[in-house]
Each structure stands twice: as C-alpha cells, then as structure tokens.
C-alpha positions as CSV (number, residue, x, y, z in Angstrom):
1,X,3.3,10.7,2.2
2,X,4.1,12.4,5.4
3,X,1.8,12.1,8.6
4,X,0.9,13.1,12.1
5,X,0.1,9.5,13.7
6,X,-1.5,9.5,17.2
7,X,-1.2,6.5,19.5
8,X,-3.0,5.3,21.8
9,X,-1.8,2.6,24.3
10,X,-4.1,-0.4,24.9
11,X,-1.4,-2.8,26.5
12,X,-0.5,-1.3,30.0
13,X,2.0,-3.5,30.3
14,X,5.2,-1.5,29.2
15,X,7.1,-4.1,29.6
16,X,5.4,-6.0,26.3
17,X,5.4,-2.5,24.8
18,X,9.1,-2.2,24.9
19,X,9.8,-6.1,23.9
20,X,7.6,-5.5,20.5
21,X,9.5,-2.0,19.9
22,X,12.3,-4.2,20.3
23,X,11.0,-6.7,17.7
24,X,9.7,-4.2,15.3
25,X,13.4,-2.2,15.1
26,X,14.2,-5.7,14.2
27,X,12.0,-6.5,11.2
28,X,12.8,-3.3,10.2
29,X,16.5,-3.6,10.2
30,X,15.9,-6.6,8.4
31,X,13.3,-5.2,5.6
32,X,13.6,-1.4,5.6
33,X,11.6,-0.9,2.9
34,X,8.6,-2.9,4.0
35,X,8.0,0.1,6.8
36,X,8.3,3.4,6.9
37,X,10.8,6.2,8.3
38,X,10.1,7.9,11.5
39,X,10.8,11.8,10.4
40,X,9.7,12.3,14.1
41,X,9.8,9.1,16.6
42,X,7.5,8.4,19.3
43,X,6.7,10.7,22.0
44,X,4.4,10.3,24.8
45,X,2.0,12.8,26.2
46,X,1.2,13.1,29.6
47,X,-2.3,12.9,29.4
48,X,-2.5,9.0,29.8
49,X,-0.9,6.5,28.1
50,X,-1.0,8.9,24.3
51,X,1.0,10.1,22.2
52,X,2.1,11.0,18.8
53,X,4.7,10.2,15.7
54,X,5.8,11.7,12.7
55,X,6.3,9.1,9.7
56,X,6.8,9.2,5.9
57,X,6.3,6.8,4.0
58,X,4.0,5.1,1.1
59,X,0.7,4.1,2.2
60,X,1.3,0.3,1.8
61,X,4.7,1.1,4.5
62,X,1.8,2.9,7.5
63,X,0.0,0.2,6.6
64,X,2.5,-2.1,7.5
65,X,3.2,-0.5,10.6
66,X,0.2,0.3,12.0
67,X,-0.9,-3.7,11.4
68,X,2.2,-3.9,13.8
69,X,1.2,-1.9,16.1
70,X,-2.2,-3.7,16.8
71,X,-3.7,-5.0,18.8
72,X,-1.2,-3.4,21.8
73,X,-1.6,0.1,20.5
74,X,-4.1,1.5,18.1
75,X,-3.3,4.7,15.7
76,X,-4.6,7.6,14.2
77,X,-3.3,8.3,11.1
78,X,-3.8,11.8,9.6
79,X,-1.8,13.1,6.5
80,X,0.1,15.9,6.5
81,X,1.6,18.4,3.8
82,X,3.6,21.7,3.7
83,X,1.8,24.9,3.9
84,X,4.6,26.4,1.4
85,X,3.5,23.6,-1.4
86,X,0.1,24.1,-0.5
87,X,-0.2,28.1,-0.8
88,X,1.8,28.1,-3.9
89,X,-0.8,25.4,-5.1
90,X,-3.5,28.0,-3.8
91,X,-1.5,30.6,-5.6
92,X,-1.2,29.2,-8.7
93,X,-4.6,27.6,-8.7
94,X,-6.5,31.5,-7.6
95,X,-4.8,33.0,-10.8
C-alpha cells in the first residue's frame, strides 16, 4: 500500500523532534521490516509547522509508524494508487 501521509507537528520543540527522528532511523535500522519505506521522505510546508510524506508499506508497517510518531506529531494517512492501474481497471471494468 502506497500513501500520501500529512503531518502535523504538536511538539514545537525541534529539538525533541530531531532526537526521536534520530531514534526512529534507529529502530528501523534495527527491524526494517517492522516499518515501512519512505518512497518520498518528509518535507515541511511553510504554512506552520505541516507537512507531508510518501510511504509504502503494509498496513500493520503505517501502523507502526504512525504509533511512533504520537504523541509529538499526529498524521493523516490517505492511500494512494496509480491512475494507469486504475483506468485500465475502469477500462476493463466499462467493457
């Protein structure tokens, strides 16, 4: 499963943002398979302290990491597929 994952930053602090970062590229060096891939890392907006993530992954893995997350940052996570898959689904579903 591929998806879009919006993040919102509760903790101000950056500080104890970058020491968990820090921690989480740890437990995931450690157990790779117990989160999942970032197809598109973190990027911040500049509206606030937002912004956004690409991941793939099975649903227990963004589970995983969005558990992580909380409680300094909360997520949004919406699913994503390819429009090629999906119009040839159409396609092929329309006949």
């Amino acid at each position: 499963m591929k998806c879009i994952v919006f993040l919102e930053f509760v903790e101000t602090d950056m500080a104890k943002i970058a020491l968990k970062l820090q921690k989480y590229e740890e437990a995931k060096k450690k157990n790779p398979a117990r989160y999942p891939d970032a197809i598109f890392p973190a990027h911040l907006m500049y509206e606030g302290l937002k912004g956004f993530a690409i991941w793939e992954g099975t649903e227990e893995q963004v589970t995983n990491k969005v558990a992580y997350e909380l409680p300094e940052v909360q997520c949004t996570v919406v699913p994503i597929i390819d429009g090629r898959a999906f119009l040839k689904s159409y396609m092929e579903i329309k006949k």
